[in-house]
TIVEX-894663 format. One record per residue (C-alpha): x, y, z. Coordinates in steps of 0.5 Angstrom, whole numbers, plus 500, padded with zeros to 3 digits. Each point is the difference from the previous one (the first is absolute). Layout:
BEGIN
@X=X | Y=Y | Z=Z
...
// end
This chain:
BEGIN
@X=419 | Y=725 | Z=792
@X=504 | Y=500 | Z=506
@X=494 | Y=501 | Z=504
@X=497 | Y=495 | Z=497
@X=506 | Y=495 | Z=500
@X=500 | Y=502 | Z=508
@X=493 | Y=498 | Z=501
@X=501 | Y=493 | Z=496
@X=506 | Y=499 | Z=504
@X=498 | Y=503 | Z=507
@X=499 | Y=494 | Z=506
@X=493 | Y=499 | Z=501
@X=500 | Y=501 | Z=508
@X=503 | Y=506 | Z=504
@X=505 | Y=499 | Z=505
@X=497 | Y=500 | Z=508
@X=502 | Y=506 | Z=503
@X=506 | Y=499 | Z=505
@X=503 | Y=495 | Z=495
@X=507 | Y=502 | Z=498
@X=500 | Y=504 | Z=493
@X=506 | Y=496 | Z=497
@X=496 | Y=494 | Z=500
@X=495 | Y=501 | Z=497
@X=504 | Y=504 | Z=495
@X=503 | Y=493 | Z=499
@X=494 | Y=497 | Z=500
@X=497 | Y=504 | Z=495
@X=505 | Y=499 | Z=495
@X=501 | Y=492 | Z=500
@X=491 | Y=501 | Z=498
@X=503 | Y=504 | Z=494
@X=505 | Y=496 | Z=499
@X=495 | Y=494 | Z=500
@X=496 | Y=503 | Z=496
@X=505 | Y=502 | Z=494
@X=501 | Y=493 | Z=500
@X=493 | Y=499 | Z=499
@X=500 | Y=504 | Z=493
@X=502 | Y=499 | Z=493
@X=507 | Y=500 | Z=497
@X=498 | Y=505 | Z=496
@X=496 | Y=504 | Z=505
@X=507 | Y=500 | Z=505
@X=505 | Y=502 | Z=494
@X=496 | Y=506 | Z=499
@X=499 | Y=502 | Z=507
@X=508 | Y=498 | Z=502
@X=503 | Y=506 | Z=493
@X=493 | Y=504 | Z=503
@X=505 | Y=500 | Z=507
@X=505 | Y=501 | Z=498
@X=498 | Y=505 | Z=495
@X=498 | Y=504 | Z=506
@X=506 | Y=499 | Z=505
@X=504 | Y=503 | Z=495
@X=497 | Y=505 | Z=498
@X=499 | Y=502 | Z=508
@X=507 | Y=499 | Z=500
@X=503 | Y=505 | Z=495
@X=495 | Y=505 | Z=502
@X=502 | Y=500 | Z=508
@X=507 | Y=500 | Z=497
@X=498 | Y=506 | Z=495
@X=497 | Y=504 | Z=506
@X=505 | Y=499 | Z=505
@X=506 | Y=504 | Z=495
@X=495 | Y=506 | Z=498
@X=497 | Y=506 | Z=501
@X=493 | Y=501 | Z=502
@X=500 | Y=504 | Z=494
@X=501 | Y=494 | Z=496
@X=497 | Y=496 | Z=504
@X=493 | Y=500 | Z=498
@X=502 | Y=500 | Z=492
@X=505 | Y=494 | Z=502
@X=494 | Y=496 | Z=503
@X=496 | Y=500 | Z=494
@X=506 | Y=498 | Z=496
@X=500 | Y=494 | Z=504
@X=494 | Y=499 | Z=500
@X=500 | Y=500 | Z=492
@X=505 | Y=496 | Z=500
@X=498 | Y=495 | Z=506
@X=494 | Y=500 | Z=496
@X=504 | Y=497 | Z=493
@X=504 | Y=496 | Z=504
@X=493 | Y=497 | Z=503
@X=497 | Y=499 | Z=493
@X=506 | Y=497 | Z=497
@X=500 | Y=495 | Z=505
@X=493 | Y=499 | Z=500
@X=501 | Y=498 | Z=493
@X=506 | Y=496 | Z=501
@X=496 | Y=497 | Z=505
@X=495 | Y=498 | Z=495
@X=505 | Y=499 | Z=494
@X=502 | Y=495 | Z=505
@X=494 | Y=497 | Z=503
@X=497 | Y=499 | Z=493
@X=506 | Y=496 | Z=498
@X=501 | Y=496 | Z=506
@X=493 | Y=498 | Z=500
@X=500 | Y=498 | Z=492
@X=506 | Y=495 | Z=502
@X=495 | Y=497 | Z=506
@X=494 | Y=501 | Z=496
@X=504 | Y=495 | Z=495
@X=502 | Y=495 | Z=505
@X=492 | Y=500 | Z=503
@X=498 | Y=498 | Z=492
@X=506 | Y=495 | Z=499
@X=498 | Y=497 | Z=507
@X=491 | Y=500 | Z=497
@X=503 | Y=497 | Z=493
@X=504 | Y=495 | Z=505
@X=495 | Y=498 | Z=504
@X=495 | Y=499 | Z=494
@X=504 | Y=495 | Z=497
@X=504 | Y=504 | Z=495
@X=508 | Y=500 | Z=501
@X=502 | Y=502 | Z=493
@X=498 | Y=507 | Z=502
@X=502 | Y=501 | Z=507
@X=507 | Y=501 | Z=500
@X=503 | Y=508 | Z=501
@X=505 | Y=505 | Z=498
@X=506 | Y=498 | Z=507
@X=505 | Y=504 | Z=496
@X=499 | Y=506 | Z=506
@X=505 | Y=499 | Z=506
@X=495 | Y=503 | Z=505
@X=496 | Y=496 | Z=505
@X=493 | Y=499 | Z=496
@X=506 | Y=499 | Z=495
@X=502 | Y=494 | Z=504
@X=493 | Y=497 | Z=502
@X=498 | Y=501 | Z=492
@X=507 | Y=495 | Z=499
@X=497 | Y=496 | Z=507
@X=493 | Y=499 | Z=496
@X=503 | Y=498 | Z=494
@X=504 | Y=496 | Z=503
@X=493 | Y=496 | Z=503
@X=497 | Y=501 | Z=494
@X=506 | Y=496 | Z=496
@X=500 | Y=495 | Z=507
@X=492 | Y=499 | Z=498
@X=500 | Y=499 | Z=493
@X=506 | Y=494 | Z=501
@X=495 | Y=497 | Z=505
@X=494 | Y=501 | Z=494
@X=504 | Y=497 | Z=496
@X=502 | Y=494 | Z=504
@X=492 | Y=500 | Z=502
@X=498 | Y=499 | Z=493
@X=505 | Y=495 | Z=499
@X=499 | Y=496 | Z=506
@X=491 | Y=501 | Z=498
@X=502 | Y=498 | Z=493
@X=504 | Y=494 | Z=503
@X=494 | Y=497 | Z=505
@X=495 | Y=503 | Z=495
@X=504 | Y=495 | Z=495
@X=501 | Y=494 | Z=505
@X=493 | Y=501 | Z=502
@X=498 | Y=499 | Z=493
@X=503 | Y=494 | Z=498
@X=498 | Y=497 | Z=508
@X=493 | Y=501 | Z=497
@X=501 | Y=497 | Z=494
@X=503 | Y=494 | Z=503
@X=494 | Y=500 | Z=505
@X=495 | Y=500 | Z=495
@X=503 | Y=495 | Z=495
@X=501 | Y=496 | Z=506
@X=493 | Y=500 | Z=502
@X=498 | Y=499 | Z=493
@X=504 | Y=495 | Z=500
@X=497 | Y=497 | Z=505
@X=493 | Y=501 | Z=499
@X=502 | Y=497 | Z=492
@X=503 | Y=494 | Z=505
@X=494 | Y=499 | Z=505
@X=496 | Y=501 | Z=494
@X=502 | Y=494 | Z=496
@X=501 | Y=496 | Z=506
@X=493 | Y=501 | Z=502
@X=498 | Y=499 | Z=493
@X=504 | Y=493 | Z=499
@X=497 | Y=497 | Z=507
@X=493 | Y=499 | Z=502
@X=501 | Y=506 | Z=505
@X=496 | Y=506 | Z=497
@X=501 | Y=506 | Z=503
@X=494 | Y=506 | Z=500
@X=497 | Y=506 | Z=504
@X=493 | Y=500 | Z=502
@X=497 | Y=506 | Z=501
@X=494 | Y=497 | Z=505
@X=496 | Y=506 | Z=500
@X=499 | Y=500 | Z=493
@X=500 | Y=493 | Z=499
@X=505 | Y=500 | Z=495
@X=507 | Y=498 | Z=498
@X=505 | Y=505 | Z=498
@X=505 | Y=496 | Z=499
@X=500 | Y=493 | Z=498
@X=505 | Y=494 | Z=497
@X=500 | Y=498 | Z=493
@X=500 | Y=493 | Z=503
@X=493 | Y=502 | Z=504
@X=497 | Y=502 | Z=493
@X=503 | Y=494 | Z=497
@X=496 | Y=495 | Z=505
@X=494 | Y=504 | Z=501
@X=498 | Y=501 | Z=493
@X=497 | Y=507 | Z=502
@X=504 | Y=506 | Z=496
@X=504 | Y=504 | Z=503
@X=497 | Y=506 | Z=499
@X=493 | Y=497 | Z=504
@X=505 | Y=499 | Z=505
@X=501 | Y=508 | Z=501
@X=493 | Y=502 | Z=500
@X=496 | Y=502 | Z=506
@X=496 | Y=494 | Z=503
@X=504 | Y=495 | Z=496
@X=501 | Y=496 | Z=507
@X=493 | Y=498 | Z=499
@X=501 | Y=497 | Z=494
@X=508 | Y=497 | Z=500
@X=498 | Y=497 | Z=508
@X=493 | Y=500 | Z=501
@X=497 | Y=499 | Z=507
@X=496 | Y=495 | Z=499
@X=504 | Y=495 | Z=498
@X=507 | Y=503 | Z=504
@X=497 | Y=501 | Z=506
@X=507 | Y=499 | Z=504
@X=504 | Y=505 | Z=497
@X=496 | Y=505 | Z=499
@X=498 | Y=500 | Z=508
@X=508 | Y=499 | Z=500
@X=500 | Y=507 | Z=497
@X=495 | Y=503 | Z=504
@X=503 | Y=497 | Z=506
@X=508 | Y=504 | Z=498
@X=502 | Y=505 | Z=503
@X=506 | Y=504 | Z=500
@X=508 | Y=497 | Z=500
@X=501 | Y=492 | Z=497
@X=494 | Y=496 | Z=498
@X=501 | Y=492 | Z=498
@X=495 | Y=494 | Z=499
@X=498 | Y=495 | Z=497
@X=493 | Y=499 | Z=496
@X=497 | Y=495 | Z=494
@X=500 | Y=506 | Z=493
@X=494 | Y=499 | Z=497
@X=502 | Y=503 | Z=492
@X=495 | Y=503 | Z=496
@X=502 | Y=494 | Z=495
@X=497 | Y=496 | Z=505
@X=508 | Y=497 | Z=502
@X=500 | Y=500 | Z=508
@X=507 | Y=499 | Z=503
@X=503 | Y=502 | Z=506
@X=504 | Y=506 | Z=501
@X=505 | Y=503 | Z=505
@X=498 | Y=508 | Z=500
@X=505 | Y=504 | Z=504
@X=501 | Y=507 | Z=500
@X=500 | Y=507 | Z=504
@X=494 | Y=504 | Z=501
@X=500 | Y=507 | Z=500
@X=494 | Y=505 | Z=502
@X=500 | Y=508 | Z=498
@X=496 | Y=505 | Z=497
@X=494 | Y=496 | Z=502
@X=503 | Y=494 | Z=495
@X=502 | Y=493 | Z=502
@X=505 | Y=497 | Z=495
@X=503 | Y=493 | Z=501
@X=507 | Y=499 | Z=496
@X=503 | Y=493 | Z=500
@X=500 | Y=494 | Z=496
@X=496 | Y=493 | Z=499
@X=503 | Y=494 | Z=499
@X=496 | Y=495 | Z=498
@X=502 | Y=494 | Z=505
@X=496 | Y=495 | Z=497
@X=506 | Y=494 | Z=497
@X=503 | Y=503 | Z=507
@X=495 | Y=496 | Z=504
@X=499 | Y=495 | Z=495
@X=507 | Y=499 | Z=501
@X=501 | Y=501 | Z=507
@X=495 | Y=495 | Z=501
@X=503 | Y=495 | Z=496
@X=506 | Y=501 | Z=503
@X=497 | Y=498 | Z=507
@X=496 | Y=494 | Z=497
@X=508 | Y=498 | Z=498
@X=502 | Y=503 | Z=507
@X=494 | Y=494 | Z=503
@X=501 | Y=495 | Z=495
@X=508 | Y=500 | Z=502
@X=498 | Y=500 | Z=507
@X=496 | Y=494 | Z=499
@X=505 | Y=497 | Z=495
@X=505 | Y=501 | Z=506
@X=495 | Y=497 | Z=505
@X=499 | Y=495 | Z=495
@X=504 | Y=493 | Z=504
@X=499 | Y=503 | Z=506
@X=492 | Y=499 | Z=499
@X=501 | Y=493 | Z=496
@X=504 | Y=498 | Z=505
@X=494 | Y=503 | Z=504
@X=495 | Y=495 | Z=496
@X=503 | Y=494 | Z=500
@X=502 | Y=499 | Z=507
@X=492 | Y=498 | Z=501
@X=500 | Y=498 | Z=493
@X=505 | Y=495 | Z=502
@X=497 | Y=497 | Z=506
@X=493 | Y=501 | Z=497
@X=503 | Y=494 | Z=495
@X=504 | Y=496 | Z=505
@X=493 | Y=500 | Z=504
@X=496 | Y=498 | Z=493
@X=504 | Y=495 | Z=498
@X=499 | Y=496 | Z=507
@X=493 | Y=500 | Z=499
@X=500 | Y=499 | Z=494
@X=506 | Y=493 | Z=501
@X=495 | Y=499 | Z=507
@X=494 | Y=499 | Z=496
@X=502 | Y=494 | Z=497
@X=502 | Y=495 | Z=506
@X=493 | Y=504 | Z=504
@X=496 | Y=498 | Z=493
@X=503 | Y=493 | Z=501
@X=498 | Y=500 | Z=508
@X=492 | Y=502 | Z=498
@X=500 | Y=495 | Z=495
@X=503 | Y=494 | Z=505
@X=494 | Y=503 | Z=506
@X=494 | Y=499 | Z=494
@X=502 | Y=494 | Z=499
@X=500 | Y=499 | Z=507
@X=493 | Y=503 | Z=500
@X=498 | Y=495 | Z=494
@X=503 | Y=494 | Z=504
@X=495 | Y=502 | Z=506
@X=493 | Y=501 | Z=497
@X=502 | Y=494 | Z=495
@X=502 | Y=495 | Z=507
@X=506 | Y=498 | Z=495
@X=508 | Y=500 | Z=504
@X=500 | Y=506 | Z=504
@X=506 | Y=498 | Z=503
@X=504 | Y=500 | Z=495
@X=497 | Y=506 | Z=498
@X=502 | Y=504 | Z=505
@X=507 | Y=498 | Z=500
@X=500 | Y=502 | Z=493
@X=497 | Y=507 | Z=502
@X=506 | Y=500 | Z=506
@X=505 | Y=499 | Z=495
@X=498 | Y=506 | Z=496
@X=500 | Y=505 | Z=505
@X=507 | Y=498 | Z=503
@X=502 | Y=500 | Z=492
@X=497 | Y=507 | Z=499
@X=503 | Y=503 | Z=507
@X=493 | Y=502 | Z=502
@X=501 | Y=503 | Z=505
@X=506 | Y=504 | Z=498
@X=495 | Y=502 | Z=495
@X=495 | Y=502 | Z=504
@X=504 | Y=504 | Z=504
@X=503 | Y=504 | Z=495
@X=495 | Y=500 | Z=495
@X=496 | Y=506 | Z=503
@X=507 | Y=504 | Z=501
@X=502 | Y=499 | Z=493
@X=493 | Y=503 | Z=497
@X=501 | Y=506 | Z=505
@X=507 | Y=502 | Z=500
@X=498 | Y=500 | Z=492
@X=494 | Y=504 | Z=501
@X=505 | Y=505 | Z=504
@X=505 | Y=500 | Z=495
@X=494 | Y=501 | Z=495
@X=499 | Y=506 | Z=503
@X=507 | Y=503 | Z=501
@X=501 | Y=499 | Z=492
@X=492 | Y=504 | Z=499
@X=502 | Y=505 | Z=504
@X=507 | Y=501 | Z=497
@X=496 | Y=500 | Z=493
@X=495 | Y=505 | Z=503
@X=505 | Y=505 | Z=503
@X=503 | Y=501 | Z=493
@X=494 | Y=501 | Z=497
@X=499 | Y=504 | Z=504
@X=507 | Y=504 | Z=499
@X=500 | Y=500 | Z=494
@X=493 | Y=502 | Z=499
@X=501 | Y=506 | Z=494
@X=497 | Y=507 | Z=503
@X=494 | Y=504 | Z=496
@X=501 | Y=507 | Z=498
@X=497 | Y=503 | Z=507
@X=501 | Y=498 | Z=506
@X=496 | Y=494 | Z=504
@X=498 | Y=499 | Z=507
@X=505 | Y=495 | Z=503
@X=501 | Y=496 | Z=507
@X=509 | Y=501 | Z=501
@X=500 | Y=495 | Z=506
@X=497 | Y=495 | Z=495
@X=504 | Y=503 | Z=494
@X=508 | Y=500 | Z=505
@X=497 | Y=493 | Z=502
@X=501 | Y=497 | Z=492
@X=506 | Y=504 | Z=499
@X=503 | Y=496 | Z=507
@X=498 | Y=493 | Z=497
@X=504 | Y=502 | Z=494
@X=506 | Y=502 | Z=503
@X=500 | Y=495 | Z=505
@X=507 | Y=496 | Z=496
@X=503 | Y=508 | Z=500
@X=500 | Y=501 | Z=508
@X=498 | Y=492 | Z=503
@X=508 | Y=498 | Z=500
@X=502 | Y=507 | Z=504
@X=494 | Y=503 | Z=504
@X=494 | Y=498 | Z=503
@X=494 | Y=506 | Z=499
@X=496 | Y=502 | Z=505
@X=493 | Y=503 | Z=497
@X=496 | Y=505 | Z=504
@X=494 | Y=502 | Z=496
@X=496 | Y=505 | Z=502
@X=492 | Y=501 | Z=499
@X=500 | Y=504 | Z=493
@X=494 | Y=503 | Z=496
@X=500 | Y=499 | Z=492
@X=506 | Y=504 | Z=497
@X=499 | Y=503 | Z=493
@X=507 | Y=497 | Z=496
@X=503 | Y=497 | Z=494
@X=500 | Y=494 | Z=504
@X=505 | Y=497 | Z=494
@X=505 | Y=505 | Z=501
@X=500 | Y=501 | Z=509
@X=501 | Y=492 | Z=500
@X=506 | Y=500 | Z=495
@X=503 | Y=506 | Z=506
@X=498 | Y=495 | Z=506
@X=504 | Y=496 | Z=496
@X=507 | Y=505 | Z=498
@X=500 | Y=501 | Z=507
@X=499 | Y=493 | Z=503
@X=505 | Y=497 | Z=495
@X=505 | Y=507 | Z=503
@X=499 | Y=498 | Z=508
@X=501 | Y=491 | Z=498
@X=507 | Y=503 | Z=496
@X=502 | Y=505 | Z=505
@X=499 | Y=494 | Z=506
@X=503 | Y=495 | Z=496
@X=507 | Y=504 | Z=500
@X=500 | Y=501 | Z=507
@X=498 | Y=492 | Z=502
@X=503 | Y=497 | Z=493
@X=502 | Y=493 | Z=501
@X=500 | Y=500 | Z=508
@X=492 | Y=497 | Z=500
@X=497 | Y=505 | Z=505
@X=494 | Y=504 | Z=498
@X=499 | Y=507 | Z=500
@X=493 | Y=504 | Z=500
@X=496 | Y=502 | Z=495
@X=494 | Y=504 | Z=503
@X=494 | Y=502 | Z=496
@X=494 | Y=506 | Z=502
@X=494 | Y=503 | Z=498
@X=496 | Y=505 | Z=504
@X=495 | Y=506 | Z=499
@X=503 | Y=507 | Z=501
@X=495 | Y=505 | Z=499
@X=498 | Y=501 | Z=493
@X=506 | Y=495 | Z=498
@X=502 | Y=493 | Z=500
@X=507 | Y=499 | Z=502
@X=504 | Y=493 | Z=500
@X=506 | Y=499 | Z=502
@X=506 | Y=495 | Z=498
@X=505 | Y=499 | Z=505
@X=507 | Y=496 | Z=500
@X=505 | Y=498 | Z=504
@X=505 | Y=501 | Z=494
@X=507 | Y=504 | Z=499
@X=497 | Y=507 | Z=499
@X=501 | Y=505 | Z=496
@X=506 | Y=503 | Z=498
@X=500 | Y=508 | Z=502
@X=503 | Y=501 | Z=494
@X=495 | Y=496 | Z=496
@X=494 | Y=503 | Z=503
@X=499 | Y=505 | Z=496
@X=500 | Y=497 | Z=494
@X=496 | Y=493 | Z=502
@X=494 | Y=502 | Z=495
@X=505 | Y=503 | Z=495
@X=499 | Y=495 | Z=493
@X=505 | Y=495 | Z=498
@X=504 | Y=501 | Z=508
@X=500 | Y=494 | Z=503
@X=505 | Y=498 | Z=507
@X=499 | Y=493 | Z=498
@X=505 | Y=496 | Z=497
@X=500 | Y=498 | Z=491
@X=495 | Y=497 | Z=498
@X=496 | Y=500 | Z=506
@X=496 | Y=506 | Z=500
@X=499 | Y=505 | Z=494
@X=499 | Y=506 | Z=505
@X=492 | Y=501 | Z=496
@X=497 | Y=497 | Z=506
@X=499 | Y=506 | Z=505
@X=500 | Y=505 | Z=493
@X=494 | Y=497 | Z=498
@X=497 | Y=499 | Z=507
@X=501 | Y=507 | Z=502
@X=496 | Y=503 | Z=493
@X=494 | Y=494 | Z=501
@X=499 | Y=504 | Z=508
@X=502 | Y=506 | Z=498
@X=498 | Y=502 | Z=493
@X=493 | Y=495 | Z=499
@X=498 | Y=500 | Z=507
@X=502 | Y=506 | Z=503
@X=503 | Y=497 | Z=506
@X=507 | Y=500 | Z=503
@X=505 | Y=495 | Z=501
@X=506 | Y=502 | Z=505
@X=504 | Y=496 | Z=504
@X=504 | Y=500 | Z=506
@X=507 | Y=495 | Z=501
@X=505 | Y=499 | Z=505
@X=507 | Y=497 | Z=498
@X=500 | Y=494 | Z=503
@X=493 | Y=498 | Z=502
@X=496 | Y=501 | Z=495
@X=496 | Y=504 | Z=495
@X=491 | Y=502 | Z=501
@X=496 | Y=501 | Z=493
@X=495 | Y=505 | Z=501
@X=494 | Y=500 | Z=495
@X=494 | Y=505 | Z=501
@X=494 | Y=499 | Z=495
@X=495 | Y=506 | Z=501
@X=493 | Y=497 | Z=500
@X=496 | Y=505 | Z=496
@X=500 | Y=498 | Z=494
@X=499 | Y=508 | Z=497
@X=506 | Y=503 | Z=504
@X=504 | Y=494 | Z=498
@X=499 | Y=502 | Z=493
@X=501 | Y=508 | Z=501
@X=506 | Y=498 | Z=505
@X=503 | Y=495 | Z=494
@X=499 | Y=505 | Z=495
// end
């Protein structure tokens, strides 16, 4: 065994030769202190009694041989030797009495450690009533132990506490968003917004409002089937929406187009939603809104806005019309109140003329004809005659013209656009808002060669008017009663694939602040009474909405404002940029 031990525990290298003994004595007992460190517990207790074992028993028989004889030295030695040999074999089994003790205690701790680590704190403490070290580590890990079931049980509470807070935010989510699906559901349901889902890819709706149902006389359930898209929005007779549909592509989606129902009603209808594609599938979700009273509405409100516009204009074009109505008269009744006194002068020359051919008193004849002539002022008459009849002729023409130019402006638009002449259409409006602007501006007209413009010549003169009226009303605030005249400038001209005409003024400008809200409903920067703030409003939603045009503006304060209004010429792209 001891041979044994010394081979485990010898150094593995040699020392060099010349190195010093004492060195590598050293040396070699640091490697076989290193290595019993390396050992187990109980290996070590064993060889620790097992040593000291043996030096005891070196001891006591060197003490022994030292005080006896030869004789009874070699009967000593063996009774040494039993007897080292019992003290060995009951250090050997002290050792192993102890180890086994010692390693139970730590195989104790290692199991309570597994339980705790498996989750089990109820079994984990130990037996801490021993006052050695693994006595004060099993009081140390009890007391971990004790420190970790704390901790648990604060985990637990606090899991249980979130675990409930979550619970009842989950709760009032989901009663929120039934509350507000409850909510969008009755509201959609109570208008003539209906909401749907279309599944294009199986052309069919997944969802649809109860109001959809209702209009469209079509079951509900026929709704949901695969195909029923062919039969609730035939392409024949929807062929807008259903290229609108095809058209769509992923993010928001609005337009307008004419509804043909299977009940044979057709109505126009605002369809607005999202489009998504996934999985090869494409779903529209979103609302139809069926605008047609809107547009009924909105059309009768711009009639009304026209009608105003003209009631407005209304004594300015009498005062218009009766101007030449009025010297048309006064020329009238001078050729009328002439012809008498003419009549009496021919009636005294063919009486002259009978005297001649008859050879009766010409003489006297011709004083009576000379006399006529100087009663009736024939000369005056004869002057002034021609310039009646042609300053009547004149004033004929201004009053026709006036008559034409409100025709022609109030002239009610068709249902789709017509081809129009704009220099032709802005010269009606100007004879028509001549008593709005002759008192504080003169207008200076430069028309350029326009080709036809597809319009609603209706509505585009009712703009020229809102701005004109703006321009005369601005001036009138800079001239106001000093009898100068500002400037009203009027343009037209072809710009690219666009007509743009310009109206410009010498007036106060716009506001900074005001100029951002000039074509909000209802604003106005004019005083009460004078502007119902509706003008540039409706202006705007005519350019922009109907015709796919612009209308923008620049100003300076002080010098004057320029209207900006561009009309695309393409009659297709006026359409798809308005819807």
């Amino acid at each position: 065994m001891k041979l044994a031990f010394m081979r485990r525990f010898a150094p593995t290298h040699r020392p060099a030769q010349g190195q010093d003994s004492d060195a590598a004595r050293g040396g070699a007992m640091m490697n076989i202190a290193a290595r019993l460190r390396d050992l187990p517990l109980r290996t070590q207790l064993i060889l620790l009694f097992a040593f000291l074992s043996i030096a005891t028993t070196a001891i006591w028989t060197a003490t022994l041989t030292a005080f006896l004889t030869d004789e009874m030295r070699s009967h000593a030695v063996w009774i040494a030797v039993a007897f080292g040999a019992n003290i060995v074999l009951c250090a050997l089994v002290l050792a192993v009495q102890m180890s086994r003790h010692i390693a139970r205690r730590l195989v104790q701790i290692a199991d309570a450690a597994n339980r705790m680590a498996a989750g089990d704190l109820s079994r984990a403490r130990l037996d801490d009533s021993a006052r050695d070290e693994i006595g004060a580590l099993a009081h140390a890990f009890n007391a971990m132990v004790s420190e970790l079931d704390r901790l648990s049980v604060e985990h637990d509470q606090m899991v249980s506490t979130e675990r409930e807070r979550l619970e009842s935010l989950v709760c009032e989510r989901t009663q929120a968003l039934e509350q507000s699906r409850e909510m969008f559901r009755l509201m959609a349901e109570s208008t003539n917004a209906v909401p749907f889902t279309l599944d294009l890819t199986r052309g069919c709706f997944t969802y649809i409002g109860a109001q959809g149902v209702a209009d469209s006389g079509v079951p509900e359930h026929r709704w949901r089937e695969p195909g029923a898209l062919d039969i609730v929005i035939p392409r024949a007779e929807n062929p807008e929406v259903r290229r609108r549909f095809d058209e769509c592509e992923d993010g928001r989606f609005e337009f307008v187009a004419t509804f043909s129902q299977p009940n044979s009603r057709h109505t126009e209808v605002r369809w607005t939603g999202t489009c998504e594609s996934a999985a090869g599938s494409k779903v529209l979700r979103g609302l139809m809104l069926d605008i047609t009273e809107v547009r009924r509405l909105g059309r009768e409100l711009t009639a009304a806005q026209k009608l105003e516009s003209v009631g407005r204009l209304a004594a300015g074009v009498a005062h218009e019309i009766n101007t030449p109505v009025q010297f048309v008269s006064d020329n009238v009744q001078f050729v009328r109140t002439s012809l008498p006194d003419i009549a009496a002068v021919v009636g005294a020359y063919r009486n002259l003329q009978q005297a001649v051919q008859s050879g009766g008193d010409v003489g006297a004849a011709a004083r009576l004809a000379v006399k006529a002539e100087e009663t009736a002022d024939l000369d005056y008459v004869l002057e002034n005659a021609p310039l009646a009849i042609e300053s009547s002729i004149d004033g004929l023409g201004r009053i026709a013209t006036i008559v034409r130019s409100m025709k022609e402006f109030a002239h009610p638009d068709q249902g789709e656009k017509k081809f129009a002449d704009l220099n032709q259409a802005i010269r009606s409006t100007l004879v028509i808002a001549h008593n709005e602007y002759k008192y504080v501006a003169e207008v200076d007209t430069q028309f350029s060669d326009l080709p036809a413009v597809p319009c609603f010549l209706g509505e585009i003169n009712q703009v020229i008017l809102n701005l004109l009226v703006n321009a005369s009303h601005a001036i009138s605030d800079v001239v106001k009663d000093s009898g100068g005249l500002g400037k009203i400038t009027v343009r037209t001209r072809l710009d690219g694939d666009a007509v743009e005409i310009s109206i410009a003024d010498t007036g106060t400008g716009i506001p900074v602040a005001a100029r951002d809200k000039i074509f909000d409903p209802f604003f106005t920067t004019k005083e009460v009474g004078k502007g119902t703030g509706q003008g540039l409003a409706i202006a705007r939603s005519v350019v922009v909405n109907k015709h796919g045009g612009t209308l923008r503006f620049e100003t300076e304060c002080g010098k004057g404002t320029t209207f900006f209004l561009r009309l695309p010429l393409d009659a297709a792209d006026a359409k798809q940029a308005a819807a």
